[in-house]
N, C-alpha and C positions, 0 to 999 in steps of 0.2 A: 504494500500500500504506500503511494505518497498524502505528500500533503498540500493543499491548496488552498485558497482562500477565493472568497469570492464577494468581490466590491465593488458597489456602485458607483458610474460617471456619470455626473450631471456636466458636460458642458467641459470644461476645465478642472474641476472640481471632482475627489476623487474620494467619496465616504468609504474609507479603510475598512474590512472586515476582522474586528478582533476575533473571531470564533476560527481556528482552521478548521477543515476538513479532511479525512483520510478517501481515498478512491482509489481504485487499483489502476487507471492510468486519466490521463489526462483530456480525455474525450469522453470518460465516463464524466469528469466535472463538468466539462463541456454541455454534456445533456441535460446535468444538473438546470444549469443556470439558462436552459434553455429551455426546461422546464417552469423555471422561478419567472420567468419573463411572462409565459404563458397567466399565468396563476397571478401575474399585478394586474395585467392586464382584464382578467378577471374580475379582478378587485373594483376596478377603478376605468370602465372601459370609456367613458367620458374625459378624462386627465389629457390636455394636448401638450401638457408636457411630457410626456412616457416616450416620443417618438427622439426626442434630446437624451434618451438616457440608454446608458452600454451597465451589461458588466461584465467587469474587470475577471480575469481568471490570472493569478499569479502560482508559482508556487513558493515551494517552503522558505526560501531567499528574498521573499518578496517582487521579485522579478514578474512582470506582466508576459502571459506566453500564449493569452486569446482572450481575442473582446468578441465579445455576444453584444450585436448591436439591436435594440428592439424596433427599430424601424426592419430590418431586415428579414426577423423571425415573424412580424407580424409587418407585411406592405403597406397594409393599408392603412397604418399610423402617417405615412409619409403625407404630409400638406399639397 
């Protein structure tokens, strides 16, 4: 298993994820968060802010190694 993190970008702005995550590789986080995008979306499917917002997938070093962009997993955020 590694470990990952998974953090929200608003624009320039990057809400740190202090919880890591274990996954056995990095496309299982991937789904994760590609899941979680689904699921705000959900929440909140009025917000025309959601289509400004990524998340971040770093691992254990903090290093960014994939962004999940939610205009892309969901199009029809796009303006």
């Amino acid at each position: 298993m590694a470990v990952f993190y998974l953090s929200v970008r608003i624009g320039d702005e990057v809400i740190r994820d202090r919880e890591a995550y274990d996954f056995p590789t990095a496309q299982d986080a991937r789904d994760l968060a590609v899941h979680a995008v689904h699921e705000l979306i959900a929440l909140s499917p009025d917000d025309v802010e959601l289509e400004h917002r990524q998340i971040e997938i770093a691992d254990a070093t903090g290093h960014a190694i994939s962004i999940v962009d939610l205009s892309e997993v969901a199009p029809y955020l796009r303006s």
